[in-house]
Backbone as CSV, one residue per row, in Angstrom:
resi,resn,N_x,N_y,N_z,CA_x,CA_y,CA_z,C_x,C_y,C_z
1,UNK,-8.212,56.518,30.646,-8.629,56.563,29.264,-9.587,55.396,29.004
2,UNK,-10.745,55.547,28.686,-11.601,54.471,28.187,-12.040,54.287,26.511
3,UNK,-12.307,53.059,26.264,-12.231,52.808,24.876,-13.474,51.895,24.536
4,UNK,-14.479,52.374,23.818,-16.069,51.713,23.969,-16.574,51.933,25.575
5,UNK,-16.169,52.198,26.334,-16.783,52.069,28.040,-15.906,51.577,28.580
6,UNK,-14.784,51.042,28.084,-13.900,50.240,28.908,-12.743,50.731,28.888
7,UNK,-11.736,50.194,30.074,-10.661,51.102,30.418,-9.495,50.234,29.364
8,UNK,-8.185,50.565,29.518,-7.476,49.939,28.900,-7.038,48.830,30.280
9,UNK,-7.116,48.478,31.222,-7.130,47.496,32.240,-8.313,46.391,31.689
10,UNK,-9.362,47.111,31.326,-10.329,46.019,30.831,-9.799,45.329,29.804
11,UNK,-9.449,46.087,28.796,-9.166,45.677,27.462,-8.165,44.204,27.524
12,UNK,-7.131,44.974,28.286,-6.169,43.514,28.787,-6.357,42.695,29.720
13,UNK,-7.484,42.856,30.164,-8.304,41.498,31.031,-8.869,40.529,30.123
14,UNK,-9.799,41.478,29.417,-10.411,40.641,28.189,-9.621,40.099,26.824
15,UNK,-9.071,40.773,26.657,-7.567,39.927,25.655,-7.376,38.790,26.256
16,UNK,-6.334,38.876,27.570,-6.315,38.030,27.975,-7.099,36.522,28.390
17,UNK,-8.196,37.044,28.504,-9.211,35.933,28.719,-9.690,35.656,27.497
18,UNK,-9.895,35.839,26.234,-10.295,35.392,25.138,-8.800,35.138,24.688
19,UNK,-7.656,35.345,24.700,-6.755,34.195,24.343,-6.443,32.938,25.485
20,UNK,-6.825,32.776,26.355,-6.616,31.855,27.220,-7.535,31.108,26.896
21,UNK,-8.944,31.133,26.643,-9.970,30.827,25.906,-9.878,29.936,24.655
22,UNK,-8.957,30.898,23.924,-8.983,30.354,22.650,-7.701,29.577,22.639
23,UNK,-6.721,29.614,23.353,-5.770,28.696,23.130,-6.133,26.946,24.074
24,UNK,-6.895,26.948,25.027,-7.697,26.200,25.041,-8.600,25.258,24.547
25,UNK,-9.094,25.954,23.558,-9.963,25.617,22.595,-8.843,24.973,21.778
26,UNK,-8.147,25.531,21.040,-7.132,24.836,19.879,-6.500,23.664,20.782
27,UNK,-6.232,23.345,21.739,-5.647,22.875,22.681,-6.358,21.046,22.649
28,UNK,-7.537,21.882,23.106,-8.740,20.332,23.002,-8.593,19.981,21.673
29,UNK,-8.957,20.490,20.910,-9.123,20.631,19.624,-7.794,19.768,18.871
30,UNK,-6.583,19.989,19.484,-5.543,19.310,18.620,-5.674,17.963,19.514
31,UNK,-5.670,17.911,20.698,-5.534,16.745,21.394,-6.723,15.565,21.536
32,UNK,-8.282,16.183,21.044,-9.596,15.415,20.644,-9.591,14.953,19.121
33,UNK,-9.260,15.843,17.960,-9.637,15.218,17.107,-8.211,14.904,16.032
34,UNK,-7.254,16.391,16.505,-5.911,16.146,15.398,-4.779,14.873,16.008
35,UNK,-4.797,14.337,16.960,-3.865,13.129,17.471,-4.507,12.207,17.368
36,UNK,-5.650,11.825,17.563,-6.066,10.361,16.994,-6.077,10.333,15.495
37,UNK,-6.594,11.155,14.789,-6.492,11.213,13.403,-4.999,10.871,12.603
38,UNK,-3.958,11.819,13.571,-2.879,11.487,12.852,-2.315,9.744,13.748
39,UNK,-2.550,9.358,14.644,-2.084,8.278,14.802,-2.796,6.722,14.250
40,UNK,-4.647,7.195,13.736,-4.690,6.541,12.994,-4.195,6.513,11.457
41,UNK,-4.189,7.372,10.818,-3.325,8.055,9.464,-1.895,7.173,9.525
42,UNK,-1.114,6.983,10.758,0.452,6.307,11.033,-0.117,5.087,10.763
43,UNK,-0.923,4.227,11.491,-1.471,3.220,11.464,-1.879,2.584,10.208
44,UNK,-2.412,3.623,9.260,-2.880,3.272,7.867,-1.830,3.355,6.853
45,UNK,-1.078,3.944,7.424,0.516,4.573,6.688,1.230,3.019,6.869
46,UNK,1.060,2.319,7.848,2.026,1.326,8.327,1.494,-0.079,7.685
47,UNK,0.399,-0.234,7.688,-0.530,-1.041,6.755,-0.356,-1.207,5.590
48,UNK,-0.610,-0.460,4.728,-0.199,0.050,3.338,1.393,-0.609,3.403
49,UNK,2.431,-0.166,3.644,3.546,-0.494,3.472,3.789,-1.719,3.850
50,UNK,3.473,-2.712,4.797,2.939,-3.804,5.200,2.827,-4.498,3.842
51,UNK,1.531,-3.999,3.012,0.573,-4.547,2.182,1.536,-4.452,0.747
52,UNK,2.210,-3.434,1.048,3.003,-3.433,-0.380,4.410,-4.352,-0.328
53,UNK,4.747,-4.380,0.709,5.939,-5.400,0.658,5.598,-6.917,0.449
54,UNK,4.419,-7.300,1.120,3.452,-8.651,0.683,3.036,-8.764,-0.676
55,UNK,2.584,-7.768,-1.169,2.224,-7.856,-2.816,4.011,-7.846,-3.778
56,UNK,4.685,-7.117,-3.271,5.780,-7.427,-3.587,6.411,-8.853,-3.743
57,UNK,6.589,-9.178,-2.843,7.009,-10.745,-2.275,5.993,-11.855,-2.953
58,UNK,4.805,-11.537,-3.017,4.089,-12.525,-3.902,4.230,-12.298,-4.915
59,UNK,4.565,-11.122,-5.756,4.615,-10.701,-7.005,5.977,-11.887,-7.795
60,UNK,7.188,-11.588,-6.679,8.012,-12.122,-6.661,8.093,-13.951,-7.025
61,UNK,7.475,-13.958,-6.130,7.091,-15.396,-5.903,6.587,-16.694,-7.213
62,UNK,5.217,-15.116,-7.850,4.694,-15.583,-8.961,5.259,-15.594,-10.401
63,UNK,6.013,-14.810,-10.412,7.103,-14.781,-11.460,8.297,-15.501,-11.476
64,UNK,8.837,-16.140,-10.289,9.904,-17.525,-10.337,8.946,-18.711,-10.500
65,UNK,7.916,-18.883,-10.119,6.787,-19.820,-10.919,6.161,-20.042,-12.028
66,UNK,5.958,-18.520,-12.775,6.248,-18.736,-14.111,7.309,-19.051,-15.006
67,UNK,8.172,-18.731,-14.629,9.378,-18.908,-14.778,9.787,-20.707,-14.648
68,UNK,9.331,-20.816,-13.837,9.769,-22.479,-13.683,8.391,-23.243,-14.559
69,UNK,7.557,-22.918,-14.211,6.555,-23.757,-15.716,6.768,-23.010,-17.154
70,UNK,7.337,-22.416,-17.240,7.543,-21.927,-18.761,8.698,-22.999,-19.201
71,UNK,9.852,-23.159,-18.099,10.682,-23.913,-18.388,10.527,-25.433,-18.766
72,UNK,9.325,-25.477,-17.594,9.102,-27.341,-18.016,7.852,-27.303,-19.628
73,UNK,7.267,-26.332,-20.159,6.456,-26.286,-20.828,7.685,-26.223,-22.024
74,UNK,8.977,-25.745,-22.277,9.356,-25.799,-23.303,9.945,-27.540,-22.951
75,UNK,10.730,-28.063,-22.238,10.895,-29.203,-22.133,10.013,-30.398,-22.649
76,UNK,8.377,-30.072,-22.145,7.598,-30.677,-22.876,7.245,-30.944,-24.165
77,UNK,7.264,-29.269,-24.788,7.535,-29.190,-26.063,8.509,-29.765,-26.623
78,UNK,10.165,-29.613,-26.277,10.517,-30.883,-27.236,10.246,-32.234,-27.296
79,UNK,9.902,-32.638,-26.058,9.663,-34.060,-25.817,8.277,-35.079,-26.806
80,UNK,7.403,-33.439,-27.176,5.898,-33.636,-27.918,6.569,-33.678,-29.291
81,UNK,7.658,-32.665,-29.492,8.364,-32.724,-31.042,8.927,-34.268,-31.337
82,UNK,9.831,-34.633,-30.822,10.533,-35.779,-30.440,9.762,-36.958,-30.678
83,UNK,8.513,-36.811,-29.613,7.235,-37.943,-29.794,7.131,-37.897,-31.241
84,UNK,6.812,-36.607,-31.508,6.037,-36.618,-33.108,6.800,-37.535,-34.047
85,UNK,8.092,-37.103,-33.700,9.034,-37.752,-34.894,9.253,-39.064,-34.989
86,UNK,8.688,-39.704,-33.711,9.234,-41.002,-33.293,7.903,-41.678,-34.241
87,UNK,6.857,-41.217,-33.542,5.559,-41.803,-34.772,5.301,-41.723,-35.875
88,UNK,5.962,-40.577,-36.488,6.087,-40.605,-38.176,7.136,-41.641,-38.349
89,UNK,8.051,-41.695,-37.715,9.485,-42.640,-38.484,8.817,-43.761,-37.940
90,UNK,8.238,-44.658,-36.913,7.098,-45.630,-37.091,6.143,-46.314,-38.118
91,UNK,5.711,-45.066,-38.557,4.612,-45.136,-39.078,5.115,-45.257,-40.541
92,UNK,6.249,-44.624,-41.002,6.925,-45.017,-42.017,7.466,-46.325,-42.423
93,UNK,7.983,-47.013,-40.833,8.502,-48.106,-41.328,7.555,-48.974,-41.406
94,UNK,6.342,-48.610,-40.389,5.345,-49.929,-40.508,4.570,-49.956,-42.479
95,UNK,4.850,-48.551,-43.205,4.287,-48.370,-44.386,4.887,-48.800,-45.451
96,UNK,6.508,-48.736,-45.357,7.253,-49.226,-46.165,7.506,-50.832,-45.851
97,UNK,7.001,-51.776,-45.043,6.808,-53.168,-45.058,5.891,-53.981,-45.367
């Protein structure tokens, strides 16, 4: 039985050889461009998370530092209140003599 000119022996020669062909092709194809891609992609994946635990940790960092000059900035503040009061009650007694 032939089918276009060709037998059905052909047909499954040529199947065969255009999927051997083509699984080949996908073959290179995953191992040239889809594995470096995804192992640089891991690489950039690993970076990033890297980068976010560092921004974390400094984030961290910068907020127990505000935290500690906010504290000495109110300390100061009473100490500037305190001053104040000390130079008015001064300045009083040097006015009332």
């Amino acid at each position: 039985m032939r089918m276009l000119g060709l037998t059905i022996e052909d047909w499954a020669s040529l199947i065969g050889v255009v999927g051997s062909i083509s699984g080949i092709v996908f073959y290179l194809f995953r191992v040239i461009v889809v594995k470096p891609m995804s192992d640089k992609s891991q690489a950039l994946n690993t970076a990033i998370e890297s980068l976010t635990k560092e921004v974390k940790s400094m984030r961290q960092q910068e907020e127990a530092e505000h935290e500690n000059y906010e504290g000495k900035l109110h300390s100061h503040d009473i100490q500037l209140a305190r001053h104040e009061e000390e130079i008015k009650t001064l300045f009083r007694h040097t006015d009332d003599n």
